[in-house]
VOLUM-675612 format. One record per residue (C-alpha): y, x, z; residue number from 1. Coordinates in pm, 1 decimal. Example, Ala and Ser with C-alpha at 12.3 -4.5 7.8 and 13.67 -1.06 7.14 Angstrom:
% VOLUM-675612
-450.0,1230.0,780.0,1
-106.0,1367.0,714.0,2
//
This chain:
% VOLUM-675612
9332.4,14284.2,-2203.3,1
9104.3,14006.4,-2331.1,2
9076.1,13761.2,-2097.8,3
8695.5,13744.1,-2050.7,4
8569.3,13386.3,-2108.3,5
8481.7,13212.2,-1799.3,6
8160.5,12997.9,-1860.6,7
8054.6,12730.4,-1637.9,8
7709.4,12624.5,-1586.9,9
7702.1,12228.5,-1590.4,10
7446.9,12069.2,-1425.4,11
7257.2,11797.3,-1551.5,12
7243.3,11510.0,-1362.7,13
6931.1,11354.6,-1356.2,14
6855.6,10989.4,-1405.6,15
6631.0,10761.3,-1240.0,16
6400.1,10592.8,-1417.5,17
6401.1,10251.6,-1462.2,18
6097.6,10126.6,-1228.0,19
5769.5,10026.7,-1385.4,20
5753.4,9673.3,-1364.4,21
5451.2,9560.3,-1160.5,22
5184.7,9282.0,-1333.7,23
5115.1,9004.9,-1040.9,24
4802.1,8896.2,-1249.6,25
4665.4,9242.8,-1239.2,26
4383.5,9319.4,-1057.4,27
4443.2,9499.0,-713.2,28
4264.7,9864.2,-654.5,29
3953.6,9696.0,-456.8,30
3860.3,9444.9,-725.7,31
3858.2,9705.9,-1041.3,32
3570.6,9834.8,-1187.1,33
3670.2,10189.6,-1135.7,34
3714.0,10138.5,-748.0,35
3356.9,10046.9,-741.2,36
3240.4,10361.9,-868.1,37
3059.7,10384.1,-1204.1,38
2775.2,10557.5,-1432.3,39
2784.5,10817.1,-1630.3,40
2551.2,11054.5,-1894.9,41
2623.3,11426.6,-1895.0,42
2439.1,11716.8,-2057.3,43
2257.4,11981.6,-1831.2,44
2458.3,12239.6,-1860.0,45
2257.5,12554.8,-2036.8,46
2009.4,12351.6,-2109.9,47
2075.6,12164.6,-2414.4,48
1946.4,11846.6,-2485.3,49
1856.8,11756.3,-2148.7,50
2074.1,11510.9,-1964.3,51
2149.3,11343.3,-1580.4,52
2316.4,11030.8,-1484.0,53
2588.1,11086.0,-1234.4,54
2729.5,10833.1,-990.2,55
3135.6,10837.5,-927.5,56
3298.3,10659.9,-664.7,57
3603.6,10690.9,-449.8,58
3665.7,10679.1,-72.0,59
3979.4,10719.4,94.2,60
4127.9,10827.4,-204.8,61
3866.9,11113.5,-253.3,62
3651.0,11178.3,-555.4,63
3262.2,11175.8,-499.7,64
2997.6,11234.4,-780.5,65
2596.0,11179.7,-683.0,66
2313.2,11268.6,-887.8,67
2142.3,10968.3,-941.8,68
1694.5,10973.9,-908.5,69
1474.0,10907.5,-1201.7,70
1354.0,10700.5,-972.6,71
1674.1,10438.8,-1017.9,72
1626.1,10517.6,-1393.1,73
1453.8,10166.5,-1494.7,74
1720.3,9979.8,-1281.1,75
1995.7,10117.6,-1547.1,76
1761.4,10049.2,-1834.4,77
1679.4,10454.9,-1847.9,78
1359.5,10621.8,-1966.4,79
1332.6,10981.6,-1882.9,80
1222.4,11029.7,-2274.3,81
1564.6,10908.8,-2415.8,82
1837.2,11128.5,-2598.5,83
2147.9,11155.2,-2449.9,84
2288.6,10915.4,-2742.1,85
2038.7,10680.0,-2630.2,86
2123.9,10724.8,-2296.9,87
2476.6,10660.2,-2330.7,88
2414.7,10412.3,-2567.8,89
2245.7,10197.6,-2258.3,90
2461.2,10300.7,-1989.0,91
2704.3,10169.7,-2215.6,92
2555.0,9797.4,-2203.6,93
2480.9,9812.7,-1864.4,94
2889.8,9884.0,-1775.4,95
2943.1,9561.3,-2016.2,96
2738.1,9345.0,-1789.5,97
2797.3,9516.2,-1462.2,98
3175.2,9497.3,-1544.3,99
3183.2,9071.9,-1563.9,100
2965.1,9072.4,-1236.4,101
3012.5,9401.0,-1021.5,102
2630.9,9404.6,-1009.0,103
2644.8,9755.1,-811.2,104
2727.3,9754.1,-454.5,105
2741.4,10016.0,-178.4,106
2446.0,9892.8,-60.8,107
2298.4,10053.5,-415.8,108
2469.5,10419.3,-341.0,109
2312.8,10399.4,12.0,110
2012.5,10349.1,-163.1,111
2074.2,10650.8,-410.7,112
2117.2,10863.8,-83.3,113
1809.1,10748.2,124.1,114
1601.5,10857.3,-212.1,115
1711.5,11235.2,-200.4,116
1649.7,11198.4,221.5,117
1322.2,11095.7,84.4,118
1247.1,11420.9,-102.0,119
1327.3,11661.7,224.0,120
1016.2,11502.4,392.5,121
668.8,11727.7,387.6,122
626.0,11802.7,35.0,123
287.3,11832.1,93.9,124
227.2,11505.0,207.4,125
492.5,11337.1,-27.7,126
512.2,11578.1,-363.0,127
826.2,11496.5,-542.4,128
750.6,11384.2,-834.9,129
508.9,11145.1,-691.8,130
791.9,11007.4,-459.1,131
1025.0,10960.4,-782.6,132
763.7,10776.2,-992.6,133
605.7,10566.7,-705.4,134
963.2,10440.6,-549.6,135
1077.8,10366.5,-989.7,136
734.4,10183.9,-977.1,137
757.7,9951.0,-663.2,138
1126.9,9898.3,-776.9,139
1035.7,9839.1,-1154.7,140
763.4,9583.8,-1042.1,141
948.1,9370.6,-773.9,142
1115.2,9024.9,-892.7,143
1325.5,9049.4,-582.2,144
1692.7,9097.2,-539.8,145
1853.6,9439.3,-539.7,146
1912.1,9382.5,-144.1,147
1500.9,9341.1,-157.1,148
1495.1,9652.7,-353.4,149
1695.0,9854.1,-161.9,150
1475.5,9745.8,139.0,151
1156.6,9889.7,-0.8,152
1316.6,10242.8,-25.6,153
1391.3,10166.5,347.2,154
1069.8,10090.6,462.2,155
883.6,10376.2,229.5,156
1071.1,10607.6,423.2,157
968.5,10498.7,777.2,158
627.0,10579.9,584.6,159
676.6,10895.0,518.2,160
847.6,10968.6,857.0,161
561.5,10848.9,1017.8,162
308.7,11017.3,805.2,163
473.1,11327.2,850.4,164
501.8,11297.7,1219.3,165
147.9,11155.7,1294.5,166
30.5,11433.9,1041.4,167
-142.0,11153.0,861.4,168
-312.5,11154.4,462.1,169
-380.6,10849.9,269.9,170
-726.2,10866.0,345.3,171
-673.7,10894.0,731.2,172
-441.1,10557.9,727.9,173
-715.8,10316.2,782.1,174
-904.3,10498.2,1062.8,175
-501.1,10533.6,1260.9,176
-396.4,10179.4,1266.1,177
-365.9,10206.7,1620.5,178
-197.6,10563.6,1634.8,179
92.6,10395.6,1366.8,180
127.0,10090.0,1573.1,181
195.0,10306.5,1903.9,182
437.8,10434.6,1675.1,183
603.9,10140.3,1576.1,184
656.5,10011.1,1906.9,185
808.7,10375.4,2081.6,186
1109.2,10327.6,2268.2,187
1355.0,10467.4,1960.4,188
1202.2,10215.5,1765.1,189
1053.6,9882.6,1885.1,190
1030.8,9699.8,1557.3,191
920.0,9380.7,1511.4,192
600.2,9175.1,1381.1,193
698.4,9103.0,1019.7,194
908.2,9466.4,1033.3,195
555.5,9618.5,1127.6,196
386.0,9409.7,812.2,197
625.4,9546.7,567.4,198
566.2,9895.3,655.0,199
230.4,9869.3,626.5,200
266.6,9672.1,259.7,201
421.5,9966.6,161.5,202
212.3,10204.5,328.3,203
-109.8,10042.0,155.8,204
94.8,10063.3,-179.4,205
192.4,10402.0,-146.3,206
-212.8,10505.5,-76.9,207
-325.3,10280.6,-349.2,208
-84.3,10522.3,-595.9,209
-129.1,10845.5,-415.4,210
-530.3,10775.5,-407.7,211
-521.7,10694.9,-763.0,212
-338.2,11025.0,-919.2,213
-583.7,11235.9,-694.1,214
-891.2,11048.3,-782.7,215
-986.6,10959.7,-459.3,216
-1096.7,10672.0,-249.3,217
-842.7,10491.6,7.1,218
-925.1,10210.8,224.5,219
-637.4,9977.8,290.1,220
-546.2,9889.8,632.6,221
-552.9,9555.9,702.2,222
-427.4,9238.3,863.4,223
-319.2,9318.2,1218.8,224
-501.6,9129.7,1485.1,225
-309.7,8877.2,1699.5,226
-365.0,9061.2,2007.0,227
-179.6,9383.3,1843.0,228
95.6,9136.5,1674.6,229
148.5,9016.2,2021.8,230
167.0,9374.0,2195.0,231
430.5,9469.9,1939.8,232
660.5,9118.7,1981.1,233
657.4,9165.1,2369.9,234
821.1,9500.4,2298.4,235
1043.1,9407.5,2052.0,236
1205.7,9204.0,2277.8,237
1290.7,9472.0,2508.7,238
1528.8,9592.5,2217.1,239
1851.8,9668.8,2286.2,240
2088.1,9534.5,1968.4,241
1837.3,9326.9,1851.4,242
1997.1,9028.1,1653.8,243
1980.9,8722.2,1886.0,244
1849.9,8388.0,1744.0,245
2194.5,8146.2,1639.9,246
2211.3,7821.1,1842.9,247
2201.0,7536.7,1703.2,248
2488.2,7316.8,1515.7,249
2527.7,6991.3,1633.9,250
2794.4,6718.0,1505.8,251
3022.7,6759.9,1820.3,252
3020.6,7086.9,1776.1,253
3134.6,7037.2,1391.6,254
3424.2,6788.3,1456.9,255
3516.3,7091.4,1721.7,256
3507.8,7318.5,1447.8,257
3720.2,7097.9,1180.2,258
4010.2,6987.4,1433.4,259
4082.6,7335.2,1470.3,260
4159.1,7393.5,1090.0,261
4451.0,7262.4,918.1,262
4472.4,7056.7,577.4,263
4667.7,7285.9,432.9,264
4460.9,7602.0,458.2,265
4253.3,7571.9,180.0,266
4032.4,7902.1,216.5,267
3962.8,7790.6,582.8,268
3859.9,7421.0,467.1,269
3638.5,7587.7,245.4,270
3478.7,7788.9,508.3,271
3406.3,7467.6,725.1,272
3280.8,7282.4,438.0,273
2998.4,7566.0,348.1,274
2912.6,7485.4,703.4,275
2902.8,7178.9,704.4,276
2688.9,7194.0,393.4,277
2444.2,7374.9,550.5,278
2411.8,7147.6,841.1,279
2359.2,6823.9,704.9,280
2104.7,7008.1,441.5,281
1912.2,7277.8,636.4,282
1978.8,7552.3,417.3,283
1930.8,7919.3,443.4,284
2248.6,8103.4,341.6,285
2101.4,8254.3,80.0,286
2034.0,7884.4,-27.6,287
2392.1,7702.7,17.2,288
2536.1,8015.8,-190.6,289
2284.2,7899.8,-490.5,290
2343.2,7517.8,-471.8,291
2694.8,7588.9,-486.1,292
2692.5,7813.0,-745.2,293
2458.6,7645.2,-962.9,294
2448.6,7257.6,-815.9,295
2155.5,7115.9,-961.1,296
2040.7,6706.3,-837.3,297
1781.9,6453.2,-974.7,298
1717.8,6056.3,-959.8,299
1377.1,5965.6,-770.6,300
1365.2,5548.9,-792.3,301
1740.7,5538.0,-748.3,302
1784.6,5820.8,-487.4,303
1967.8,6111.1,-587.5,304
1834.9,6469.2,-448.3,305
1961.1,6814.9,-418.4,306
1698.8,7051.7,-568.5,307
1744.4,7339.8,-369.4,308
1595.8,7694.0,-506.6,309
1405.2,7892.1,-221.7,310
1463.6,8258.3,-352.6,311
1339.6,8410.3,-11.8,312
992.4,8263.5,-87.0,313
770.8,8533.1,-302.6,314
404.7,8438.3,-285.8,315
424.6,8106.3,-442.4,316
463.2,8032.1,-806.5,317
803.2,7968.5,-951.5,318
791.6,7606.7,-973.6,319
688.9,7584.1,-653.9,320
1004.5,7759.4,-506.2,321
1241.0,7427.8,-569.5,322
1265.0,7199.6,-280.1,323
1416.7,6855.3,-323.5,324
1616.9,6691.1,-9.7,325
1681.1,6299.8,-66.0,326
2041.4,6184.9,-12.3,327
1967.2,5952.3,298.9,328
2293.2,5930.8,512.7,329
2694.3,5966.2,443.5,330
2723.3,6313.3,526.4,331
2462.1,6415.8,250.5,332
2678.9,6227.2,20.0,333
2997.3,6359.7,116.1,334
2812.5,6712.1,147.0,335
2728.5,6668.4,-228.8,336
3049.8,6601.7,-363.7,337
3146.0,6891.2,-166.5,338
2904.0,7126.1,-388.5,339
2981.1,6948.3,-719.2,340
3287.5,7006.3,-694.0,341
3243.2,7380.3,-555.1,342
3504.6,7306.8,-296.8,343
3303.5,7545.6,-53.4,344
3297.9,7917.7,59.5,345
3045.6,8141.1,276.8,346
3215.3,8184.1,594.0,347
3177.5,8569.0,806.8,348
2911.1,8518.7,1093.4,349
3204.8,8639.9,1323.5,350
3423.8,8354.2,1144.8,351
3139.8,8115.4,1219.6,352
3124.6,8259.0,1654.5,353
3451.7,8268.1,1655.3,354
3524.6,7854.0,1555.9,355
3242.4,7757.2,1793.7,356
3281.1,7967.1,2087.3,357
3415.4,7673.5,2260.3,358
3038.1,7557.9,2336.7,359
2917.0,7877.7,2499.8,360
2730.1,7807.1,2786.3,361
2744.7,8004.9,3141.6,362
2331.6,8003.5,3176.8,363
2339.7,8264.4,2844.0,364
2510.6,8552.6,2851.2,365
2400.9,8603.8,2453.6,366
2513.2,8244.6,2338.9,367
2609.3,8289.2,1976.1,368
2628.0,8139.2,1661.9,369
2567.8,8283.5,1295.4,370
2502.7,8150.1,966.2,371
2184.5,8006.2,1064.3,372
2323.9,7762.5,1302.4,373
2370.3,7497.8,1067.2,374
2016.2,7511.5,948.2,375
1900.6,7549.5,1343.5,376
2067.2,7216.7,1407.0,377
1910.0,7041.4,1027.4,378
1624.5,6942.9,1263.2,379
1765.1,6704.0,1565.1,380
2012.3,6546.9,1299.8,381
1795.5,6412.7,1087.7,382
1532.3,6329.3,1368.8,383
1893.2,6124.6,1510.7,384
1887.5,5924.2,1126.9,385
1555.1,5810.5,1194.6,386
1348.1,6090.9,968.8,387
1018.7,6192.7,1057.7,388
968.4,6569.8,1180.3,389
724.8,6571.9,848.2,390
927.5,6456.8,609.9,391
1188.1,6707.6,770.4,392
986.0,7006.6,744.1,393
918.1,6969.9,359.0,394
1286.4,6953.0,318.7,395
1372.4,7249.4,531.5,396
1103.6,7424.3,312.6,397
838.8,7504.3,569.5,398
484.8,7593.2,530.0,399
405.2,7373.0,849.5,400
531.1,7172.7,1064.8,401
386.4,7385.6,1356.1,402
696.2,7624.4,1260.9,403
986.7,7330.3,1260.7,404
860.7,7219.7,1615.9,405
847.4,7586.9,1751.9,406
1167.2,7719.5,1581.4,407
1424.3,7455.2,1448.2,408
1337.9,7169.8,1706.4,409
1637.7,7208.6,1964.2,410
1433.9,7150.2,2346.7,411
1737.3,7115.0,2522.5,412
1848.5,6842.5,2395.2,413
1726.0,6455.3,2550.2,414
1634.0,6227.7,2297.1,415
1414.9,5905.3,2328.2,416
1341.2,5542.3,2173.0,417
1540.9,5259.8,2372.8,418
1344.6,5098.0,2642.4,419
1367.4,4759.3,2773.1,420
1486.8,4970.0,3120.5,421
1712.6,5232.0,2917.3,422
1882.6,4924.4,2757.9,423
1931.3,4743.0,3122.6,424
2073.0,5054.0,3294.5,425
2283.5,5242.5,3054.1,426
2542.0,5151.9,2806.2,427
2455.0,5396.0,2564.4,428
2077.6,5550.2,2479.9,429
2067.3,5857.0,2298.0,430
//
């Protein structure tokens, strides 16, 4: 008998690939384009011809697509009229810029989301289309920052909230200032003054519009009377969470805060010196991240002078907006070199508490310090060089000095001119 052949199965042993070798220069996830979501064009489906920009982003390792508003259209350099080649043409462009400055934040898709919250209010009151067009307007025709921007969506739908609640028409807004300010200052809310003032800008904008597409006549509401302003700050206060007011820097305080950071740790230094920068200069944050980024100085008779550009100023002209602070002591000039040489970095407020703790006092259980403490303390240290408090207001860019004295001026601290007693009896006068 013929020995049946015996076959054996070999298995193949599988090899391990060689592992992918890993770029150090590359970009990690979080700083990518693609991790911070991105724009896209697509076709309506069934309905050729006719297109929507989508919104995809990622979160916890989850795909999300939004719809984004004809509203945000003019922000992407959109018209509702353009082909889809056209639009895709400019979404295009706009991922070329976006993708050297990561112009879009999350504070953008927030935005995206408040707009379709928008749209659920009382269509009657607030028709949709109307919403889209009037939000792309107010947006279109603001010179502010996309933080700004966002803001005004914010504040357009505590309008419509309290439109909708008050049961309240353009035409009835003038007649119900009181009725909205009640509103304002309810226990879930408790907003304050200039909170209260920005509503109502965009409350007067939004029955300007609506007025105008129905033909019909709307009175504004105006100023609030300082009676009102001062019923709706004494509630305001009764907040809970409401951000407390930074203490002021002082130079103790800042020699405190540099001998606890070592030489050697070069994002830390960096840190203290955008602190520092904003001490001995009085700027806002906003304001130090500018003159940093774009240091700009002049020569007046043989002084040198930051020019500083006041971006949070909007109802002046645009010349008008730089300030110019004179070098006038050491730690201006070693504050300059500082910026020239872009040797600084914005700290986190909680970085900022956190380094001057130290100084909390026992009398205030809400003793804290932000990004605004170096500007709080601009005040006393030039009043300690010798500078007048007028002279110190127009470099801290105030439009009086009513509001240094109230707000910057420290009244704690003890200071005085040498007397013919002070010198007799103590070794050192403030």
């Amino acid at each position: 008998m013929a020995k049946k052949s015996q076959t054996k199965n070999k298995t193949t042993k599988k090899t391990k690939s060689a592992p992918v070798a890993v770029n150090p220069n590359a970009n990690p996830p979080n700083k990518t384009l693609r991790s911070k979501g991105f724009f896209y064009v697509s076709e309506k489906p069934k309905d050729s011809g006719k297109w929507r920009v989508m919104f995809e982003s990622w979160k916890d390792g989850k795909k999300k697509q939004t719809q984004i508003s004809p509203a945000m259209f003019a922000e992407l350099g959109l018209t509702p009229t353009m082909t889809v080649a056209q639009a895709r043409a400019e979404i295009k462009k706009y991922k070329k810029i976006r993708k050297t400055s990561l112009k879009i934040t999350s504070s953008q898709v927030r935005a995206l989301r408040r707009l379709e919250e928008l749209k659920a209010i009382d269509k009657t009151l607030f028709p949709d289309d109307l919403v889209d067009e009037f939000v792309m307007r107010v947006q279109a025709g603001s010179d502010g920052k996309p933080r700004f921007k966002n803001r005004l969506i914010t504040n357009f739908k505590i309008v419509m909230e309290m439109a909708k609640e008050l049961k309240l028409q353009p035409h009835d807004y003038s007649a119900n200032v009181d009725l909205m300010v009640a509103y304002m200052k309810d226990e879930k809310r408790k907003y304050s003054v200039s909170y209260c003032k920005d509503i109502f800008y965009i409350l007067n904008k939004w029955g300007v519009f609506y007025s105008r597409k129905h033909k019909t006549f709307f009175e504004p509401v105006g100023k609030l009377r300082i009676k009102t302003q001062n019923a709706i700050s004494i509630a305001h206060k009764g907040k809970d969470g409401v951000r407390k007011e930074s203490q002021p820097m002082t130079e103790e305080l800042l020699k405190k805060v540099r001998s606890k950071i070592d030489d050697t740790q070069l994002d830390e230094m960096k840190k203290y010196n955008w602190l520092f920068i904003s001490f001995v200069f009085g700027l806002r944050p906003s304001e130090c991240d500018d003159a940093i980024k774009n240091p700009k100085t002049e020569n007046h008779g043989g002084v040198p002078a930051l020019v500083v550009y006041q971006s949070k100023l909007t109802v002046v002209d645009e010349d008008e907006k730089d300030k110019r602070i004179p070098i006038i002591c050491e730690e201006q000039e070693k504050a300059l070199t500082m910026i020239e040489k872009k040797q600084a970095l914005r700290p986190s407020p909680k970085w900022v508490d956190k380094h001057c703790k130290d100084d909390r006092k026992t009398y205030d259980a809400n003793f804290k310090y932000d990004l605004y403490c170096g500007r709080k303390g601009f005040t006393d240290f030039l009043l300690s060089k010798g500078q007048s408090l007028e002279q110190i207001s127009i470099w801290a860019g105030h439009k009086s000095i009513e509001t240094t004295w109230h707000h910057y001026k420290d009244k704690r601290s003890i200071r005085f001119n040498e007397t013919a007693y002070t010198k007799k009896n103590y070794k050192k006068a403030p």
